[in-house]
N, C-alpha and C positions, 0 to 999 in steps of 0.2 A: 213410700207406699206404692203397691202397685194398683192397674186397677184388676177389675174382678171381671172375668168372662161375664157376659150377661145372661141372668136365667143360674147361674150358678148359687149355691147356697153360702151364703157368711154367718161363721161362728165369730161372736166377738169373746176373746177373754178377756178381764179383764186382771190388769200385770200393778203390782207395787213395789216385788221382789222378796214377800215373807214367802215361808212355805208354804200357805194355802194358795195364793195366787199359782204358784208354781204347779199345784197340784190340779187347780184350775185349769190351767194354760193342757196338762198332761193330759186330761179329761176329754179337752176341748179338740186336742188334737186324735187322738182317738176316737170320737164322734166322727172328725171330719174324713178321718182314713177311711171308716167305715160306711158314710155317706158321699164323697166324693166333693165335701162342702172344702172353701177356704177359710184359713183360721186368720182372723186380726187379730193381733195381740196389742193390748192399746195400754196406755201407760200418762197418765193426767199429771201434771204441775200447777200451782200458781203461785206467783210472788207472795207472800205472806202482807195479810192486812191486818185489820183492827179483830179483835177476837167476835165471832159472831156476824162477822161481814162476811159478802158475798167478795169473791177475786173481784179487783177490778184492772183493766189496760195490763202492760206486761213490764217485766224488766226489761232493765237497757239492753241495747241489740248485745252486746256482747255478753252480757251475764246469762241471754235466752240460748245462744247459740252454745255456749258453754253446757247449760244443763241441761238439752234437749241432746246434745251427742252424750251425755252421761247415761240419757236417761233411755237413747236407742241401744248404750253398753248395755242398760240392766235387764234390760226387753233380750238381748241378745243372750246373756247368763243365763235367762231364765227358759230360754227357748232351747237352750243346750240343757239345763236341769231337768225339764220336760221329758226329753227323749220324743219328739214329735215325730212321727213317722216321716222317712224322707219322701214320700211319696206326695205328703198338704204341702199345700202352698201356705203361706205363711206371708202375712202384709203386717205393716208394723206402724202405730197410726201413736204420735207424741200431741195429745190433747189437753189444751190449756184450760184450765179452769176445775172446780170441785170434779172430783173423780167420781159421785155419783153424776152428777149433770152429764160429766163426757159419755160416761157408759150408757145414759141414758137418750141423748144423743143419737150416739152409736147403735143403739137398740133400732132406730126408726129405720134404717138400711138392713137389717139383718134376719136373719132366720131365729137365731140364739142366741141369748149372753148366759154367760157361762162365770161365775165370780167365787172366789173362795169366799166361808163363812168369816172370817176373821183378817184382815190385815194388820199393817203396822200401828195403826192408831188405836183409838176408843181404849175403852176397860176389859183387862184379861178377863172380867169373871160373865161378859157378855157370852150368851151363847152364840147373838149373829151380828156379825158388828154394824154400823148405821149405815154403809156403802151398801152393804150388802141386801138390807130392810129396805132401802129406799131404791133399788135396783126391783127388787122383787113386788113393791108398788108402784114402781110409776113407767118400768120400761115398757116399752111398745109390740114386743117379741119376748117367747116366753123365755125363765131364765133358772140356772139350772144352780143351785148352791152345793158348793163343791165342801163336805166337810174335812177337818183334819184329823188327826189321831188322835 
């Protein structure tokens, strides 16, 4: 991650590598061309627990460092699928824990979060999936749902 000029504006997207994210990320980046904001692209993991549990501590150092370069690959794909203007800057942030909480998180430093309606999880017949509900209630900065086709 780099840091961010100060006084500068941050869009956060947030990244899981479906097509909405992507389309997210496309959105988010265009905002920012257009604003002169920098775009995070952020990208959440956690070790798998009990169903209904919250993440807790992390996996062994080398199963983290393994899925946190997979996980800066998919940030990377997705930022090449995007078409981001070369002109944003572009920070890349691998946050542990529910992908709502990180964005949520991330929300309290930012200008925007910016999330596709649907990622890889939940039920296809949802209109907005529950990252996305719980992003648009509880982030700190306003956020922008990015729908699909």
């Amino acid at each position: 991650m780099t840091e961010t000029e100060p006084g500068r504006q941050v869009v956060v997207a947030g990244i899981d590598g479906s097509p909405e994210s992507v389309a997210a990320l496309s959105w988010a980046g265009r905002y920012a061309a257009a604003t002169g904001a920098t775009v995070r692209a952020v990208r959440a993991w956690h070790f798998p627990t009990a169903a209904g549990l919250p993440p807790e501590g992390k996996a062994p150092e080398a199963v983290t460092s393994e899925i946190e370069q997979r996980m800066r690959d998919e940030v990377g794909d997705a930022i090449a699928k995007a078409n981001v203007p070369a002109s944003v800057q572009v920070e890349t942030v691998i946050g542990y824990g529910h992908p709502a909480q990180v964005l949520i998180d991330e929300s309290k430093t930012s200008s925007l979060l910016v999330v596709g309606h649907r990622g890889h999880g939940g039920f296809h017949q949802m209109l907005t999936g529950s990252v996305a509900l719980h992003c648009v209630s509880h982030a700190a900065c306003p956020v922008v749902v990015i729908r699909g086709s």
